[in-house]
Residue frames as qw, qx, qy, qz and C-alpha x, y, z in Angstrom:
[[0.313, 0.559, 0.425, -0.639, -20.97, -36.05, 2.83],
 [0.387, 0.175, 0.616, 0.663, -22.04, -36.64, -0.67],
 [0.021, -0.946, -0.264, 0.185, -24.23, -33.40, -0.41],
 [0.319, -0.876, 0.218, 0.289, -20.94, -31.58, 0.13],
 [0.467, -0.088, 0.699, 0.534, -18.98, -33.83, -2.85],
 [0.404, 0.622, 0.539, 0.398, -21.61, -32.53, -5.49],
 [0.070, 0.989, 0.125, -0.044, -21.12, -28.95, -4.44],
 [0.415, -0.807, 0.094, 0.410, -17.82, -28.98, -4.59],
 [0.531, -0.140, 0.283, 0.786, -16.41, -28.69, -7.51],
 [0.038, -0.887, -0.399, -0.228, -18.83, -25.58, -8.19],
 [0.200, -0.978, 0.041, -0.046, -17.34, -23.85, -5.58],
 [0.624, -0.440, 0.257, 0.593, -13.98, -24.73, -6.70],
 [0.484, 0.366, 0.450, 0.655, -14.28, -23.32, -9.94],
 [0.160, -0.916, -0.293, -0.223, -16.24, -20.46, -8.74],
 [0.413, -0.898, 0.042, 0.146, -13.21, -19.27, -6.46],
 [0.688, 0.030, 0.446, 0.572, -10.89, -20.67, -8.95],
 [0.434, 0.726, 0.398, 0.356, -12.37, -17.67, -11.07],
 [0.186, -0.975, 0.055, -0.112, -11.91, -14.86, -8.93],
 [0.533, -0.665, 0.361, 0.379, -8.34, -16.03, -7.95],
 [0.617, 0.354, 0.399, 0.579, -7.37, -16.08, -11.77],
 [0.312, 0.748, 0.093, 0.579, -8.50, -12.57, -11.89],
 [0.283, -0.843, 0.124, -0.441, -7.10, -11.49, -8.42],
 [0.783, 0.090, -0.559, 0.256, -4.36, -14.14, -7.54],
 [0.391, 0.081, -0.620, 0.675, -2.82, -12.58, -4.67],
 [0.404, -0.360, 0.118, -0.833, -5.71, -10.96, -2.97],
 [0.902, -0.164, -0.134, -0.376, -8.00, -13.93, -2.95],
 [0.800, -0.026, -0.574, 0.171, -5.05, -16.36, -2.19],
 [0.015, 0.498, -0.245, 0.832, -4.00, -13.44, 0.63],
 [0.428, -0.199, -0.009, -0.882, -7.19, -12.93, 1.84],
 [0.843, 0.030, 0.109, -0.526, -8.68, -16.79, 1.69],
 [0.035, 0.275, -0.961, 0.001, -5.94, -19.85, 2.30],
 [0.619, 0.008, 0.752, -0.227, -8.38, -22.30, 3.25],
 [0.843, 0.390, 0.203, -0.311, -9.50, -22.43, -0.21],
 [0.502, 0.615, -0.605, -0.053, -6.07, -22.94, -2.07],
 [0.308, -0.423, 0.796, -0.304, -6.04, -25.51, 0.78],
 [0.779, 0.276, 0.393, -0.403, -8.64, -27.47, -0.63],
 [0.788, 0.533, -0.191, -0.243, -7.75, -27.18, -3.60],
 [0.191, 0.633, -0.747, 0.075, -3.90, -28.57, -3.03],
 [0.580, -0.190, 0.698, -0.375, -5.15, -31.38, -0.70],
 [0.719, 0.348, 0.329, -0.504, -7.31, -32.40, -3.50],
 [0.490, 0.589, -0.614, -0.190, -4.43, -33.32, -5.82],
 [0.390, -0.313, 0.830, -0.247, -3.83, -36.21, -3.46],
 [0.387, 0.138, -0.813, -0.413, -3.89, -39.28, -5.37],
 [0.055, -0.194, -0.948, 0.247, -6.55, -40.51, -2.59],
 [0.442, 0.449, 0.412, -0.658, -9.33, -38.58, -4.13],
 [0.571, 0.589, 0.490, -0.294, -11.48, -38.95, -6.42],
 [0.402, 0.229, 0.413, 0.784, -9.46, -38.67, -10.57],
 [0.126, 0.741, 0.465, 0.467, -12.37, -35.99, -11.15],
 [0.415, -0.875, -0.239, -0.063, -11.62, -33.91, -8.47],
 [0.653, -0.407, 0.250, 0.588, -8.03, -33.93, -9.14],
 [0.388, 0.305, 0.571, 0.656, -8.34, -33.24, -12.13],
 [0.048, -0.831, -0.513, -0.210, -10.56, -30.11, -11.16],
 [0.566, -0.699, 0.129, 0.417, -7.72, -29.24, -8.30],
 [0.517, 0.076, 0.391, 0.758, -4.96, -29.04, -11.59],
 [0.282, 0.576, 0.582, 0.500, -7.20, -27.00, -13.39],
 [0.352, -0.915, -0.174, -0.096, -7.46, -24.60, -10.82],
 [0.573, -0.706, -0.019, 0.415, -4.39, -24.24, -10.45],
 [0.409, 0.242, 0.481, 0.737, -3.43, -23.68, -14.30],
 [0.062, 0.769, 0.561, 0.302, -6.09, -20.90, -14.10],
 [0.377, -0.891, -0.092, 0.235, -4.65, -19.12, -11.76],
 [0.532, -0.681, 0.193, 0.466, -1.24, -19.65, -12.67],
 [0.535, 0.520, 0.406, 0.528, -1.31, -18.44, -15.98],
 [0.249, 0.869, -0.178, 0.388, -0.61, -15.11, -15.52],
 [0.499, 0.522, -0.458, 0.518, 2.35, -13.66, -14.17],
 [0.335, -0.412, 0.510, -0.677, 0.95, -12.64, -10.34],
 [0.936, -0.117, -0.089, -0.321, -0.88, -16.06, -10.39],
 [0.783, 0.403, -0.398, 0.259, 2.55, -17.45, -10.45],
 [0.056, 0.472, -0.489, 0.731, 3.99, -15.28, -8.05],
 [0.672, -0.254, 0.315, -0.620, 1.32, -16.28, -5.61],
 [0.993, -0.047, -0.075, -0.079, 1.74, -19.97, -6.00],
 [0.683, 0.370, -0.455, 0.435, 5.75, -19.91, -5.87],
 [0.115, 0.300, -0.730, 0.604, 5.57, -18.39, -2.10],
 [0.815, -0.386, 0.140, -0.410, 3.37, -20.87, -0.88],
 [0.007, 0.633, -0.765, 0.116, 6.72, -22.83, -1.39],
 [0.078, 0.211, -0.919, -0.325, 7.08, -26.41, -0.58],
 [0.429, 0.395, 0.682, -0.441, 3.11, -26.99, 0.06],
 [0.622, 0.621, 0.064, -0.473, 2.61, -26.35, -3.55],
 [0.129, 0.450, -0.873, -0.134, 6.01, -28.08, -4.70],
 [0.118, -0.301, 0.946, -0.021, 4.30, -30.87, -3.25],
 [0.556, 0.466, 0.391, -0.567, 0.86, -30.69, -4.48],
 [0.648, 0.641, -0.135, -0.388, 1.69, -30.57, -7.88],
 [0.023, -0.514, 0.848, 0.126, 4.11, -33.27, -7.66],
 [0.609, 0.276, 0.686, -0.287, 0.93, -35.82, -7.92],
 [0.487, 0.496, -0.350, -0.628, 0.36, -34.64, -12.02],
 [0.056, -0.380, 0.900, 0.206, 2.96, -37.66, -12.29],
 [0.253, 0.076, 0.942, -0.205, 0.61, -40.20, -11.41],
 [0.470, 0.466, 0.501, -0.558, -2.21, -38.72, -13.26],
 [0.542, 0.686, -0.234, -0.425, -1.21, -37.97, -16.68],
 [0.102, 0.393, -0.891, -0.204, 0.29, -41.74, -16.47],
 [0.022, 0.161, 0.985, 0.065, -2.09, -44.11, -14.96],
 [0.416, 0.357, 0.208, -0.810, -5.50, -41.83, -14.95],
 [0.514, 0.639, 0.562, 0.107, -8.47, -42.25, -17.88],
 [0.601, 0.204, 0.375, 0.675, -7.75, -40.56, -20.59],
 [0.082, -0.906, -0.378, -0.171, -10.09, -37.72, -20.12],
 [0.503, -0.852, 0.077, 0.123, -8.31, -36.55, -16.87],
 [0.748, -0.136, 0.345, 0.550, -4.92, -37.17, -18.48],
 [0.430, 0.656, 0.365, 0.501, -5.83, -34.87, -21.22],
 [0.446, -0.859, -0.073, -0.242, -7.47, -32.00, -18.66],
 [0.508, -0.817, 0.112, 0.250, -4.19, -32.30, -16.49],
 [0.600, 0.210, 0.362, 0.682, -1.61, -32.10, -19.49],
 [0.184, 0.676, 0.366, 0.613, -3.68, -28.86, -20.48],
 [0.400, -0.903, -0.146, 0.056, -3.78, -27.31, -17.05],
 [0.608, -0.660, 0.058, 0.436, -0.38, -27.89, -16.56],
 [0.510, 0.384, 0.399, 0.658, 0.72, -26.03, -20.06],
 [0.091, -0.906, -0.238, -0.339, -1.34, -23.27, -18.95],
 [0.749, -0.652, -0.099, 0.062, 0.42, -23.08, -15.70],
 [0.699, -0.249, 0.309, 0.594, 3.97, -23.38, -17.10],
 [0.450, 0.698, 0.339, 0.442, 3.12, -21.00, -20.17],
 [0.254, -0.638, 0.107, 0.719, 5.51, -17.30, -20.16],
 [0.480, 0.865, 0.085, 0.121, 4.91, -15.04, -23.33],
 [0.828, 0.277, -0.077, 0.482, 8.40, -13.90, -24.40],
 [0.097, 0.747, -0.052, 0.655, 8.37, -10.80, -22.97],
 [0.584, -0.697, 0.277, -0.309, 8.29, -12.06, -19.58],
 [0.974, -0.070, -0.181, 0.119, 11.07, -14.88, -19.48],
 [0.028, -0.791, 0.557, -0.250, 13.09, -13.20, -16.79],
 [0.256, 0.390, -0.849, 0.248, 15.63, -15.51, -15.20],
 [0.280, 0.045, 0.827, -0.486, 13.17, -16.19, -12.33],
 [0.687, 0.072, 0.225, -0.687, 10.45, -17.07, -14.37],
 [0.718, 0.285, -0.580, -0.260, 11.91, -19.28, -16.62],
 [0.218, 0.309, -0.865, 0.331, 13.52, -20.54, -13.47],
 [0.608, 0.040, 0.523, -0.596, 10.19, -21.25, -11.91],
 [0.854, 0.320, -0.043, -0.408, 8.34, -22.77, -14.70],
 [0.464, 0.427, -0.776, 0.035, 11.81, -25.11, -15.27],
 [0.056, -0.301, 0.755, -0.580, 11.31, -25.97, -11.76],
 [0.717, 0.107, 0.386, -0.570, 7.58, -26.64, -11.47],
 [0.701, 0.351, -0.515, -0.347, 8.21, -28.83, -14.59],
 [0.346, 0.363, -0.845, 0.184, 10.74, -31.28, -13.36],
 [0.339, -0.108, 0.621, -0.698, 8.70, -30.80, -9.70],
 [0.697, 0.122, -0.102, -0.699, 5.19, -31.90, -11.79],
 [0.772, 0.473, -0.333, -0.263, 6.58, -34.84, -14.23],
 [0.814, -0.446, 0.303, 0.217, 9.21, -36.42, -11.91],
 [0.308, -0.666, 0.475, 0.485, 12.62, -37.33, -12.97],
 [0.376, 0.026, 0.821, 0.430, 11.72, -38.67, -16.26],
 [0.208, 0.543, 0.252, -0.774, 9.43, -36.21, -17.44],
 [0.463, 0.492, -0.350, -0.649, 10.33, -35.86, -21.14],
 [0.060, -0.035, 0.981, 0.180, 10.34, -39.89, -21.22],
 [0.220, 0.544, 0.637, -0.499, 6.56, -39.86, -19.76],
 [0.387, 0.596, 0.253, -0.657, 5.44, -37.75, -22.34],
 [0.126, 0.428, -0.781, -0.437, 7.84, -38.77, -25.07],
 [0.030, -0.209, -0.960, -0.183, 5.56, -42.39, -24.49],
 [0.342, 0.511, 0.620, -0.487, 2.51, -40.59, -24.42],
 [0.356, 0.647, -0.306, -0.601, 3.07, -39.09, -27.97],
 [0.097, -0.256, 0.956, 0.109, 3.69, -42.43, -29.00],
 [0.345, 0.341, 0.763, -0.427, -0.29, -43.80, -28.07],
 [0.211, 0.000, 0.517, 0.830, -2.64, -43.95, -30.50],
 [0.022, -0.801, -0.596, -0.058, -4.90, -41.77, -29.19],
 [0.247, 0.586, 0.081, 0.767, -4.92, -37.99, -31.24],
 [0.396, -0.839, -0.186, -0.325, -6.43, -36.26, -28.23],
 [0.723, -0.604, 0.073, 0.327, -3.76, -37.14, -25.90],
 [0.662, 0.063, 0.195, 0.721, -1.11, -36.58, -28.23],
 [0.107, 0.779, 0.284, 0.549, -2.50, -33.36, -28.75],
 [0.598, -0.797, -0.062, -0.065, -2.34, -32.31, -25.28],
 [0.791, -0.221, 0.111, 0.559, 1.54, -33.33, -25.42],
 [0.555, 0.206, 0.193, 0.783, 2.04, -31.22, -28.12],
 [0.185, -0.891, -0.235, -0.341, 0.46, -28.08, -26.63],
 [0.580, -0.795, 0.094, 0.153, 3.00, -28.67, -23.79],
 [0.680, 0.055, 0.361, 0.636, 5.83, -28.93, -26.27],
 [0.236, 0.717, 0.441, 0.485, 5.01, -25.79, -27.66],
 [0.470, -0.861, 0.021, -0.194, 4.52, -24.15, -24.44],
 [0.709, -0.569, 0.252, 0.331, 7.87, -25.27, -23.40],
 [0.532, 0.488, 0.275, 0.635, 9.45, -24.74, -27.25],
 [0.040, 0.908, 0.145, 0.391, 9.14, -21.09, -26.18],
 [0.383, -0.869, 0.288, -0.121, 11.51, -21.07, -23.53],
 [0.424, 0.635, -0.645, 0.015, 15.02, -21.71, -23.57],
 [0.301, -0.270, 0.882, -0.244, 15.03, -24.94, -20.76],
 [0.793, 0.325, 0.463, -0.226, 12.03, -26.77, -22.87],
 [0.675, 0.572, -0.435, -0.167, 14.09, -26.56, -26.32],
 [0.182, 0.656, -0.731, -0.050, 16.53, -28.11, -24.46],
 [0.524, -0.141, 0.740, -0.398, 14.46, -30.77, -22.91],
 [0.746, 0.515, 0.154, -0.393, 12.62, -31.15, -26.23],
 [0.610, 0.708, -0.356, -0.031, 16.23, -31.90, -28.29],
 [0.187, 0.546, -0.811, 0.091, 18.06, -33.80, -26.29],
 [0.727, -0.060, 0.627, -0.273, 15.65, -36.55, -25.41],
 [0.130, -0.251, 0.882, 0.378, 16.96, -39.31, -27.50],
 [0.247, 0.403, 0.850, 0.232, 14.57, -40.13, -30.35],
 [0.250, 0.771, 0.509, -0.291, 12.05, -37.42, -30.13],
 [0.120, 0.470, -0.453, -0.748, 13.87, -34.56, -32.74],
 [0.034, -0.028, 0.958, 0.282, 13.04, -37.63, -35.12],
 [0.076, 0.451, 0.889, -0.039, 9.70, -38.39, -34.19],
 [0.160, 0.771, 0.196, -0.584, 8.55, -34.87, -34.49],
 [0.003, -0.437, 0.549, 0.712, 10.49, -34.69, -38.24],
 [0.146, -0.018, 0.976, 0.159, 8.37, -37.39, -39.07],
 [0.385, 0.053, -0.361, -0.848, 5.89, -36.80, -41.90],
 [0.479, -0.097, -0.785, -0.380, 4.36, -40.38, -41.14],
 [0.035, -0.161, -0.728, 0.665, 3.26, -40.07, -37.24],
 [0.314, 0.509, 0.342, -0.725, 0.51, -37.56, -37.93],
 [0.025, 0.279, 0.724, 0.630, -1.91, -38.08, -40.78],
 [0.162, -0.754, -0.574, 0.275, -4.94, -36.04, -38.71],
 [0.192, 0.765, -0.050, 0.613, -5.00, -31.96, -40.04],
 [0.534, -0.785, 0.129, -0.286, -5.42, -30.82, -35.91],
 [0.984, 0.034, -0.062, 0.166, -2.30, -33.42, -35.65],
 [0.623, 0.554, 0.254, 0.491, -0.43, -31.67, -38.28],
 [0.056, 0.885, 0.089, 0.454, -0.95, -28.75, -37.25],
 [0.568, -0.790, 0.066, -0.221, 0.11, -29.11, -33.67],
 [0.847, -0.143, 0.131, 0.495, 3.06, -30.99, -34.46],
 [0.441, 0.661, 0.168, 0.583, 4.18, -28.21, -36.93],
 [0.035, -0.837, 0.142, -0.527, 3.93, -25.37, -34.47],
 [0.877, -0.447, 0.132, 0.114, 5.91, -27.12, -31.90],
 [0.750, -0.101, 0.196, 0.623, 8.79, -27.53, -34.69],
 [0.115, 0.834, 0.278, 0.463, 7.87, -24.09, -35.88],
 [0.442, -0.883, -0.101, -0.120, 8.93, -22.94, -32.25],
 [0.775, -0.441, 0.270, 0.363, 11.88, -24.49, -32.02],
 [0.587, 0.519, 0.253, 0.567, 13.04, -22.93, -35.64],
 [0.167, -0.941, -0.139, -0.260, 11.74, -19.77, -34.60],
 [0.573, -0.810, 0.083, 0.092, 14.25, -19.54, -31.45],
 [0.433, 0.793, -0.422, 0.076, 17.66, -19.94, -33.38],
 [0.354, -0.675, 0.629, -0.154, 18.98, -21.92, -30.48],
 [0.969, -0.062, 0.183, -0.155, 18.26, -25.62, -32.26],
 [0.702, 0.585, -0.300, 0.273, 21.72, -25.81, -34.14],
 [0.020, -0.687, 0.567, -0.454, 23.38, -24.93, -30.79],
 [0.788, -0.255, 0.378, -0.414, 21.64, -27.67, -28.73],
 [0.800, 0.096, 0.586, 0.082, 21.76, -30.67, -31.11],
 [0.382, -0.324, 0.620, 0.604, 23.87, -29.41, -34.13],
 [0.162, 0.358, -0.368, -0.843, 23.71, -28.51, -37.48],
 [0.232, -0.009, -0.872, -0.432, 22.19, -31.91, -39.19],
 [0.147, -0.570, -0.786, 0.190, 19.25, -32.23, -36.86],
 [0.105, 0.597, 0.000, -0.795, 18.90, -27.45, -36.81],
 [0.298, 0.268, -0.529, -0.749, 18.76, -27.61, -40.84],
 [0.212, -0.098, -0.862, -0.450, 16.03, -30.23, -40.89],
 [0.162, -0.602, -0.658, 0.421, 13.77, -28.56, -38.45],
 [0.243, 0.579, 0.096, -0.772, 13.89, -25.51, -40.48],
 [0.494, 0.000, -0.602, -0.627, 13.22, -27.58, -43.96],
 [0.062, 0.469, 0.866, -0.163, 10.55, -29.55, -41.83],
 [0.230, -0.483, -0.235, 0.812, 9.46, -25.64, -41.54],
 [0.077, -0.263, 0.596, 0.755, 9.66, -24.41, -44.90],
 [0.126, -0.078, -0.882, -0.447, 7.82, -27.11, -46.30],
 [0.479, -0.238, -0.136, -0.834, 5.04, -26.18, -44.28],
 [0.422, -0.213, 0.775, -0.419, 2.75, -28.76, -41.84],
 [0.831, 0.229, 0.426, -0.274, 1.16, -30.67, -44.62],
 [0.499, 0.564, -0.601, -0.268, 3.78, -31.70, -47.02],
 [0.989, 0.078, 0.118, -0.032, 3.90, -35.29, -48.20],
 [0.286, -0.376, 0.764, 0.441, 7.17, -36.96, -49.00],
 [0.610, 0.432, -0.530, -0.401, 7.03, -38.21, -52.87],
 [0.906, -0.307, 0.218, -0.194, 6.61, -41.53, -52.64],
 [0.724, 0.591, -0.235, 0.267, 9.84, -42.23, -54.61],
 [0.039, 0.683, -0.596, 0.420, 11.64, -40.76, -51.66],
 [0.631, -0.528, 0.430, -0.372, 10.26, -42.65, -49.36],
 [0.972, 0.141, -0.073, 0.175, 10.78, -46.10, -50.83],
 [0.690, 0.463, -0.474, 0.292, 14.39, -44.51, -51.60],
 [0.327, -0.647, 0.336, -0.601, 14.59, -43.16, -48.15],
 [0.901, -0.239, 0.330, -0.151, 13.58, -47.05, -46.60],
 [0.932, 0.287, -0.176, 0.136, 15.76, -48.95, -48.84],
 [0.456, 0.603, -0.448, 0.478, 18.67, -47.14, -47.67],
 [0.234, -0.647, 0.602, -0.406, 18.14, -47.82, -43.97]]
């Protein structure tokens, strides 16, 4: 009914609102619509309408009872959001962005709430989202040269830099410490900036010397130091290439 396709994502955002500010009532009170919306991740609809279905669910599950209320609908939401995969790889770039940002929201825990079971949700919904290669997947989306997307990575790097299973996911994928140290990736300020407070997080938490040792911990806090728009001298670099 394409009547019924132009109203709907109106009235998903519209009930998408009220269950952000009343998660467990409205999801309580009114399953058919969190039905919709989960169905609608299915990689047989429409990218825009998936992409509308994430978002709704990052809205909600940004706070703490939004969470709660999506973790005991159990494995009907496990398996909803297990579609992301497919979007934030083979999607248009738009919708790739838009479900990168939902699902930051979604995973996001301020510091004061990372009890054991949240962190242990949000670890979970990760792995559940991104499949078993998660930090590869994104690791080659930071790669692309296109700033918007990479931006979107590094919002979720951030968002996971705050908790103590994303430092580790963030430092022990092979290459990426590197590619984040690297002064020559990002030449955009909004770039800069977003790369910075990613390694800014990961300084912040004291745990980066435990994870991946001392020589990769002490050059994430002079990346730090030096602030998110220092230049190498160009002297270094030259000496810096000759020597590898």
């Amino acid at each position: 009914d394409p009547f019924a396709e132009t109203l709907l994502p109106g009235l998903i955002k519209f009930f998408g609102n009220i269950s952000h500010l009343r998660p467990k009532q409205m999801l309580a009170q009114h399953p058919a619509f969190l039905d919709t919306v989960l169905e609608l991740t299915d990689t047989s609809y429409d990218p825009s309408l998936r992409t509308i279905a994430f978002e709704t669910v990052g809205h909600i599950g940004v706070s703490l009872q939004g969470k709660q209320a999506l973790n005991a609908i159990g494995n009907k939401f496990i398996n909803s959001i297990e579609k992301l995969e497919s979007l934030v790889r083979d999607a248009a770039t738009e919708f790739r962005i838009r479900g990168m940002n939902a699902f930051s929201s979604l995973i996001k825990l301020d510091k004061e709430n990372q009890s054991e079971e949240f962190c242990s949700m949000t670890e979970t919904w990760y792995h559940a989202a991104l499949g078993s290669r998660a930090m590869a997947l994104l690791h080659g989306v930071l790669k692309q040269p296109f700033l918007e997307l990479r931006l979107a990575v590094y919002q979720m790097y951030a968002t996971m830099a705050r908790q103590g299973w994303g430092r580790r996911e963030i430092l022990r994928q092979p290459g990426l410490p590197e590619l984040l140290l690297d002064r020559e990736t990002e030449r955009d300020k909004d770039g800069m900036d977003a790369k910075y407070e990613v390694v800014k997080c990961l300084a912040d938490s004291g745990e980066t010397q435990h994870i991946v040792g001392q020589d990769i911990a002490k050059k994430v806090h002079e990346y730090v130091k030096q602030g998110p728009y220092f230049i190498l001298p160009r002297s270094s670099v030259a000496l810096d290439g000759g020597e590898s």
